[in-house]
C-alpha positions as CSV (number, residue, x, y, z in Angstrom):
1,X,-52.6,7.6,-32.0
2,X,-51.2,11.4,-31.2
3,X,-48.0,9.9,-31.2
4,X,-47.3,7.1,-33.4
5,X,-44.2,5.1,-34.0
6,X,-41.9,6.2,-37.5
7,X,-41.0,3.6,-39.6
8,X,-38.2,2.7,-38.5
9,X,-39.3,3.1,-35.1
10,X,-41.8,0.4,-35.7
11,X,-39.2,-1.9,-37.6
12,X,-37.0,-2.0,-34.3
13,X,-39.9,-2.7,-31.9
14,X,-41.3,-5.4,-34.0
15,X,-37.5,-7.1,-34.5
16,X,-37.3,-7.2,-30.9
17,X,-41.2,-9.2,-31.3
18,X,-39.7,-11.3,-33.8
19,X,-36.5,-12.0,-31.7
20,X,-39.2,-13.1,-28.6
21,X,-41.0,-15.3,-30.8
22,X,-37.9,-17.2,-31.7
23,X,-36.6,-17.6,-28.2
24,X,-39.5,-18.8,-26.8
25,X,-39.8,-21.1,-29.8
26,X,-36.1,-22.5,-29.3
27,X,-36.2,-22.8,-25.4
28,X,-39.6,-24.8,-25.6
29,X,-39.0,-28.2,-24.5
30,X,-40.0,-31.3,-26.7
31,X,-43.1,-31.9,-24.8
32,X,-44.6,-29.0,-24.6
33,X,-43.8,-26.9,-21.1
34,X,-42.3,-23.7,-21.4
35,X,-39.4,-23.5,-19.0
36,X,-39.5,-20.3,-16.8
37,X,-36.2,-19.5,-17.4
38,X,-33.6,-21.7,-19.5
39,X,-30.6,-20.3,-17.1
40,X,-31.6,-18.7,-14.3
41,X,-30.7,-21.2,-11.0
42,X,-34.0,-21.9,-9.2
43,X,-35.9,-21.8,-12.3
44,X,-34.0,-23.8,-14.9
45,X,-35.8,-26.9,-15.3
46,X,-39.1,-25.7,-14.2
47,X,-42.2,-24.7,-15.6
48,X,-45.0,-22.8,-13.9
49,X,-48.8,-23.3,-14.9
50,X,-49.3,-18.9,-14.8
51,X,-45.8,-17.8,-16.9
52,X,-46.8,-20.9,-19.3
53,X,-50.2,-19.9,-19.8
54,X,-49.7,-15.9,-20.2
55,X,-46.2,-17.3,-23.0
56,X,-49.2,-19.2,-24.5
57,X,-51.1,-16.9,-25.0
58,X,-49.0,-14.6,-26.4
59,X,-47.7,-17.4,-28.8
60,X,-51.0,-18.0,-29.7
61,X,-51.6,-14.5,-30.8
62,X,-48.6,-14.1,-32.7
63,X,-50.3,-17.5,-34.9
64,X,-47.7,-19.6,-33.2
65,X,-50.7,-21.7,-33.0
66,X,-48.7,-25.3,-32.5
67,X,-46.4,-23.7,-30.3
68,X,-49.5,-22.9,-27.5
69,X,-51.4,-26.1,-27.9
70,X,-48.5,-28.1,-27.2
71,X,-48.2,-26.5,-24.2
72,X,-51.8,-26.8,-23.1
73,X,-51.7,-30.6,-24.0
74,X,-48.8,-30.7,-21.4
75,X,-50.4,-29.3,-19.0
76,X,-53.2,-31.8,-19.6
77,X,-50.8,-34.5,-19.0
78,X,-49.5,-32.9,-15.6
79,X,-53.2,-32.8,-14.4
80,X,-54.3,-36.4,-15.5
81,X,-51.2,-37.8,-14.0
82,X,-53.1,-36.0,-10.7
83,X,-56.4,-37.0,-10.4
84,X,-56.6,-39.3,-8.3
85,X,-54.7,-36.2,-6.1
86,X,-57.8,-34.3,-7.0
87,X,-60.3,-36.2,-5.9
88,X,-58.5,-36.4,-2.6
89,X,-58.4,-32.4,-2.4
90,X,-61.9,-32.5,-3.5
91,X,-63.0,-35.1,-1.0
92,X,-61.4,-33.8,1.9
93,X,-62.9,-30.4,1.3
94,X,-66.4,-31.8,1.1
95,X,-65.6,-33.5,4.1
96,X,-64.8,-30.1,6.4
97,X,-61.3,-31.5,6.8
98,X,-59.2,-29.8,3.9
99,X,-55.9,-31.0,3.1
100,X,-53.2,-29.4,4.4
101,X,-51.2,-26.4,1.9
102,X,-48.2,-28.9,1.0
103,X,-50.8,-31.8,-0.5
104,X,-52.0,-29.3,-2.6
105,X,-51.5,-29.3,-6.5
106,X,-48.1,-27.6,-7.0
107,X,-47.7,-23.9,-8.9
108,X,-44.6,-24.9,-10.7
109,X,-43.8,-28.5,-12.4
110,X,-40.4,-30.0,-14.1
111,X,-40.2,-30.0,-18.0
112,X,-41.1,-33.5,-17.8
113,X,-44.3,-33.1,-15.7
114,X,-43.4,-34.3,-12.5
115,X,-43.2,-32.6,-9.1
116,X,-40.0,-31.0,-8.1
117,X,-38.0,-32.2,-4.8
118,X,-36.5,-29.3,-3.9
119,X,-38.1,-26.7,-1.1
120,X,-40.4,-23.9,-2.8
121,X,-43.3,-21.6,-2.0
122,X,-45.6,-24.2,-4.1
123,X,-49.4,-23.8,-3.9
124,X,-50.7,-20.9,-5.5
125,X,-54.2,-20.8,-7.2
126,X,-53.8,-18.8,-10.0
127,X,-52.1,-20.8,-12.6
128,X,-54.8,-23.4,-12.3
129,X,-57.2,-20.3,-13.5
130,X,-55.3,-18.9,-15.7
131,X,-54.5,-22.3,-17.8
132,X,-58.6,-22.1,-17.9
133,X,-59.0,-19.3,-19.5
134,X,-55.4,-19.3,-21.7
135,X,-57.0,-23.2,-23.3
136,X,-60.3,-21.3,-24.2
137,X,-58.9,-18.1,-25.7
138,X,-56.8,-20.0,-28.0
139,X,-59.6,-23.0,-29.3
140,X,-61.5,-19.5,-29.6
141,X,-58.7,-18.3,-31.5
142,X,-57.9,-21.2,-33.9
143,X,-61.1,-23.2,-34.2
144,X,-59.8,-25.3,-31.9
145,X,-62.3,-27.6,-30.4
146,X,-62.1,-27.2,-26.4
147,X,-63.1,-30.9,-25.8
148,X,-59.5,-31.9,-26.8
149,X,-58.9,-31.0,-23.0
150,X,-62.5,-31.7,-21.6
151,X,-60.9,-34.5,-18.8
152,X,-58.4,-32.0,-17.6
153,X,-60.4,-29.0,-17.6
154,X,-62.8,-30.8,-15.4
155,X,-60.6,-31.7,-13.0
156,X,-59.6,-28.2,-12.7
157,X,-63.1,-27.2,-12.2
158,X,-63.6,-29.3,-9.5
159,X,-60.2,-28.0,-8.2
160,X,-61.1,-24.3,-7.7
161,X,-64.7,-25.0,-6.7
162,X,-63.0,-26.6,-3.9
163,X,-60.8,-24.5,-2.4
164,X,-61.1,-21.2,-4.0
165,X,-62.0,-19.4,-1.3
166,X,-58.4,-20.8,0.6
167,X,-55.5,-18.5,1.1
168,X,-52.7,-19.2,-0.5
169,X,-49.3,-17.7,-2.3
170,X,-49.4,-14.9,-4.6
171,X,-47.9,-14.6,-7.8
172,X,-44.4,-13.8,-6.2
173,X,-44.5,-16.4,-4.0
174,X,-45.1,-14.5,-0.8
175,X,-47.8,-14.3,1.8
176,X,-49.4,-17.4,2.0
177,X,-51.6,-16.1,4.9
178,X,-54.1,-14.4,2.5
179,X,-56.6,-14.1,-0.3
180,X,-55.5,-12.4,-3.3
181,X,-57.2,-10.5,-5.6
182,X,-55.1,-11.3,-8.8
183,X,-56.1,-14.8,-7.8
184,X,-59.6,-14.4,-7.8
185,X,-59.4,-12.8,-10.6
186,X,-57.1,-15.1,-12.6
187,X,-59.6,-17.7,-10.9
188,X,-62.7,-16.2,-11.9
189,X,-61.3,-15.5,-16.0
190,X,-60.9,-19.4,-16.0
191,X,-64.2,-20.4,-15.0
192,X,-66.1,-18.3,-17.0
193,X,-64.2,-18.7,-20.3
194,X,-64.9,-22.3,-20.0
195,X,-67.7,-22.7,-18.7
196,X,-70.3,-22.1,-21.6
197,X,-67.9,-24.4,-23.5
198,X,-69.4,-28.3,-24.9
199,X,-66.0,-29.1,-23.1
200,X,-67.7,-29.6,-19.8
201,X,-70.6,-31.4,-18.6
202,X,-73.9,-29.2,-17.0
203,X,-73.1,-30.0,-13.7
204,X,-69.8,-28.7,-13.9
205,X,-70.6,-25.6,-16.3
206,X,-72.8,-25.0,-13.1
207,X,-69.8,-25.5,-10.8
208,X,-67.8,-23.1,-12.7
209,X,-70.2,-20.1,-13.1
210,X,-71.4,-20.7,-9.2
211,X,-67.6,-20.9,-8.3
212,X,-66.5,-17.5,-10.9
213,X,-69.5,-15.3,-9.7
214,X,-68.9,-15.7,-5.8
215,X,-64.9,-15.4,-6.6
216,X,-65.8,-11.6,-8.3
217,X,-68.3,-11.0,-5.8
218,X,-65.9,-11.0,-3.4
219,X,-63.4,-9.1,-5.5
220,X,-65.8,-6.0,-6.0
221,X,-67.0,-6.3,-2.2
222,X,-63.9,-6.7,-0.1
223,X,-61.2,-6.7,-2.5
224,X,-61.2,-3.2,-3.4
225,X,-60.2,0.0,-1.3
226,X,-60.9,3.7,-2.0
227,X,-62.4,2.6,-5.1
228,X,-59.8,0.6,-7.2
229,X,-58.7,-3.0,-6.2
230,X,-56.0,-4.1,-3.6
231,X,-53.4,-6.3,-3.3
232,X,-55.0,-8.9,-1.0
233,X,-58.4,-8.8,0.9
234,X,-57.7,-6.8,4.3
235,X,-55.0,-4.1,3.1
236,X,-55.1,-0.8,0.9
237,X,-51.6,-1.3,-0.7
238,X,-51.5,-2.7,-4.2
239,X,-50.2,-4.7,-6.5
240,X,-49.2,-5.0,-10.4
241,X,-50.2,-8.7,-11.3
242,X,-53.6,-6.3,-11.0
243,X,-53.3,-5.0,-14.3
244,X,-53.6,-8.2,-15.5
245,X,-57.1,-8.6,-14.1
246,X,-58.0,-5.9,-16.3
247,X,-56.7,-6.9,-19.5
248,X,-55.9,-9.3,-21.2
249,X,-58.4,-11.1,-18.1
250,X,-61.1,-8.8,-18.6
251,X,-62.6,-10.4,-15.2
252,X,-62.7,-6.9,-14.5
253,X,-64.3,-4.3,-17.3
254,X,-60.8,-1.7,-17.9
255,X,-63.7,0.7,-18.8
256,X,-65.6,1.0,-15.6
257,X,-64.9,3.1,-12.5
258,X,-63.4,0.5,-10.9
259,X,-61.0,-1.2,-13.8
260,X,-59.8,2.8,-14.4
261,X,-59.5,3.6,-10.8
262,X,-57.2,0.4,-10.4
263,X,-55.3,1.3,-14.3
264,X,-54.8,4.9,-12.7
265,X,-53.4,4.5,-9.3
266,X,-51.3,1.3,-10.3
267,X,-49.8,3.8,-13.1
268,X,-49.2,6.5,-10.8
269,X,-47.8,4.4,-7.7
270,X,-45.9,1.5,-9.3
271,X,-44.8,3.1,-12.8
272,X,-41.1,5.5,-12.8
273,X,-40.2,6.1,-16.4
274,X,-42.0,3.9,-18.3
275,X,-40.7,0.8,-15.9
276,X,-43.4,-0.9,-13.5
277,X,-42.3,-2.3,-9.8
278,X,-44.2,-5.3,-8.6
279,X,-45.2,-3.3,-5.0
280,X,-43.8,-0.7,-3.2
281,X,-42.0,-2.7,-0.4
282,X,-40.5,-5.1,-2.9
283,X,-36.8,-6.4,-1.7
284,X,-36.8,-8.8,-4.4
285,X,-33.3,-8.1,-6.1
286,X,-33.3,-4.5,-4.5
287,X,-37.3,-4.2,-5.9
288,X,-36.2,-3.2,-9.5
289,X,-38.8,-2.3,-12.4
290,X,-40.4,-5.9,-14.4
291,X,-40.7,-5.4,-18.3
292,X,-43.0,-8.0,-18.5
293,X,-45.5,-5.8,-15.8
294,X,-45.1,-2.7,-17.8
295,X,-46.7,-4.8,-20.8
296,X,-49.4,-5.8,-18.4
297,X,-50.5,-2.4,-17.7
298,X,-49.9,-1.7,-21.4
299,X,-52.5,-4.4,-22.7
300,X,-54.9,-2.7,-19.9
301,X,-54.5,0.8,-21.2
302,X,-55.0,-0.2,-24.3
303,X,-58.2,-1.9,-23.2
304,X,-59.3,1.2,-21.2
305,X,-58.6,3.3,-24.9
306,X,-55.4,5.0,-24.5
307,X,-53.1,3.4,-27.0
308,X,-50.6,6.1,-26.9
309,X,-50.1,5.0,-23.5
310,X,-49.7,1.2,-24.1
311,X,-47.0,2.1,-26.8
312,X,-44.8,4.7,-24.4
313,X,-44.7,0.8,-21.6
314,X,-44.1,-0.7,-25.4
315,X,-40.8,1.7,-25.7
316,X,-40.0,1.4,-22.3
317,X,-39.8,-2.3,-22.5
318,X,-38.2,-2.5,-25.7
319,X,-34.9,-0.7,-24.3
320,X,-35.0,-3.8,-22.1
321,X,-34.2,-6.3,-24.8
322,X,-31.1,-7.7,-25.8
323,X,-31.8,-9.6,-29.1
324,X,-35.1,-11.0,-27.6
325,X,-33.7,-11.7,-24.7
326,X,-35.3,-9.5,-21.9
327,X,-34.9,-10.0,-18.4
328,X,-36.8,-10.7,-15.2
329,X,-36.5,-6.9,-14.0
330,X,-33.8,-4.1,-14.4
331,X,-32.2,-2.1,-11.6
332,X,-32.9,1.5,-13.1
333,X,-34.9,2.4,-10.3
334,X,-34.8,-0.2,-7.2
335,X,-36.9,0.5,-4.3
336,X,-34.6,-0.8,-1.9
337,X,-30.9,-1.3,-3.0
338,X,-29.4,-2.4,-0.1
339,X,-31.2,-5.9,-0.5
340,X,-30.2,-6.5,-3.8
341,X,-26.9,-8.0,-2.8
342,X,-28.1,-10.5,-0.7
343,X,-30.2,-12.1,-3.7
344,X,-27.3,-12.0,-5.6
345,X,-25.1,-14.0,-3.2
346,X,-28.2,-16.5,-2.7
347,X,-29.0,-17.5,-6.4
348,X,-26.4,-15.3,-8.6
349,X,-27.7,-12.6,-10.8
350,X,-31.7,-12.0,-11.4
351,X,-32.8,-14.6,-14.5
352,X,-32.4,-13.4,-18.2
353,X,-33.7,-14.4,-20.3
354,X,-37.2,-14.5,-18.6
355,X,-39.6,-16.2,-21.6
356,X,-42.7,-14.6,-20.0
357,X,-41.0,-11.0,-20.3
358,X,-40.4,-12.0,-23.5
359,X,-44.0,-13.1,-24.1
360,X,-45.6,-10.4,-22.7
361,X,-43.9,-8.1,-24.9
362,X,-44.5,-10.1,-27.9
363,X,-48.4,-9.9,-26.6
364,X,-48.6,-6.0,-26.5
365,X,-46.8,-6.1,-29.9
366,X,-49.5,-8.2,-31.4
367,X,-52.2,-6.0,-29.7
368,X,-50.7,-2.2,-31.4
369,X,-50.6,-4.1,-34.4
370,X,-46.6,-3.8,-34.3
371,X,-46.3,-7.3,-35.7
372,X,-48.8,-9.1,-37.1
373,X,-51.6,-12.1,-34.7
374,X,-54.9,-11.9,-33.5
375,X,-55.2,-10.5,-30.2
């Protein structure tokens, strides 16, 4: 690395790991769930199946090995508790007559498991991938056998074979008129991380791997745009929940043409300083810069080979931190300021702490070898 961290450099970045490891580890609630954010007001109380799964992960490879499978044995719960809600998706979708988007399985659950009552922009698809392949990397990662959630990794693979193809919300909550490719991709990762596993029976190992390969298909043939991938099917703009799909997803190779096409323009479009913007016509809380993403496209460069890189998001994202505690996204740079009061006045100043920020810095930590895991 051309430009690696002193000594004391590297002590402060991996305090500020430490410092995420034990928030997440106070803030996790008795049963398992990881709550989005422990203060923030539309997201206290709830956990969502993608934060949860990507704070899993990174617990996982920090060794907070306990930490990660009591989450994925809640999320277990939540699904068994559903399946008879399943089978009715399933059913109906066999049938030509698929359910409408509000009987769908719900992106975001209380601590206790059950479904909230208030108004939100609930079914997205990705969380139900990305719990797939989250459960797999960590039995992987552990010796963990994958049959301890065989019942409720079925009934997610019957899920997504069902309705994969159907638009719904994105990561952010928005646009629920169309296919997105972070959600094929968390979609496909899933499926194929499980799918070779003795935690699933042949027919749906079958369903999985029939299910993953028309899901990337797609994503190479009409979910990329001058050569790198796009924010949804139809449009050329893009989007940094894309990094993702690159690493730590791998459903697309960071390597090829088209994962460093993608790692290059997201970089030089969405990336100011060091900070990464979600998109470019982001109102969200004036469109401000998201630690968490710059660790996203960190873990990708890294993938792609370029280390140096990773650790300059690593920096960026560290100056982010107050004693663990990082936040949501920072107002350095906004993209549109004059829409950041109006957030304000609606739900009061942007959530911090944010456990997934400070998960996803704790991940890139582990993966520079800052602090000590298995990536």
């Amino acid at each position: 690395m051309p430009n690696p961290p002193t000594i004391a450099e590297r002590a402060a970045l991996a305090a500020i790991a430490e410092e995420s490891r034990a928030l997440i580890l106070h803030w996790q609630d008795a049963g398992g769930a990881y709550p989005a954010s422990p203060t923030f007001s539309v997201y206290r109380g709830f956990a969502w199946l993608r934060d949860g799964s990507f704070i899993a992960d990174a617990m996982s490879a920090a060794g907070e090995a306990d930490s990660a499978t009591a989450f994925f044995d809640w999320v277990a719960g939540v699904l068994l508790e559903r399946s008879d809600r399943v089978a009715e998706i399933v059913n109906a979708a066999a049938g030509g007559t698929p359910v409408p988007d509000d009987r769908m399985l719900p992106t975001r659950f209380r601590l206790d498991g059950t479904d909230g009552d208030d108004e939100w922009w609930d079914f997205q698809l990705d969380g139900y991938g990305t719990w797939l392949w989250a459960a797999a990397a960590h039995a992987r990662r552990h010796g963990i056998a994958l049959s301890r959630w065989s019942a409720a990794i079925g009934l997610t693979i019957d899920y997504l074979a069902s309705s994969w193809e159907r638009p719904c919300y994105d990561w952010w909550e928005e646009h629920s008129e169309h296919v997105h490719v972070s959600t094929l991709g968390c979609i496909a990762s899933g499926l194929r991380a499980v799918a070779d596993s003795d935690a699933v029976s042949p027919v749906r190992a079958a369903s999985a791997v029939d299910t993953a390969s028309a899901a990337l298909r797609l994503l190479h043939t009409r979910g990329a745009v001058d050569g790198h991938l796009v924010k949804w099917i139809g449009t050329d703009a893009l989007d940094a929940s894309l990094s993702a799909l690159l690493a730590p997803l791998s459903a697309v190779d960071p390597t090829s043409p088209l994962g460093l096409a993608t790692l290059t323009a997201l970089d030089r479009q969405l990336v100011v300083g060091g900070g990464m913007h979600r998109f470019l016509a982001d109102t969200y809380y004036g469109g401000g810069q998201w630690p968490l993403l710059s660790c996203f496209l960190g873990l990708a460069w890294s993938a792609a080979g370029d280390p140096e890189r990773a650790l300059e998001l690593l920096r960026w994202s560290a100056d982010t931190s107050a004693e663990g505690s990082i936040p949501e996204q920072v107002d350095r740079h906004l993209l549109n300021a004059g829409s950041m009061q109006m957030w304000v006045d609606r739900w009061g100043a942007s959530a911090d702490p944010l456990l997934w920020s400070s998960a996803m810095y704790l991940r890139l930590a582990v993966e520079l070898g800052v602090v000590g895991g298995s990536a």
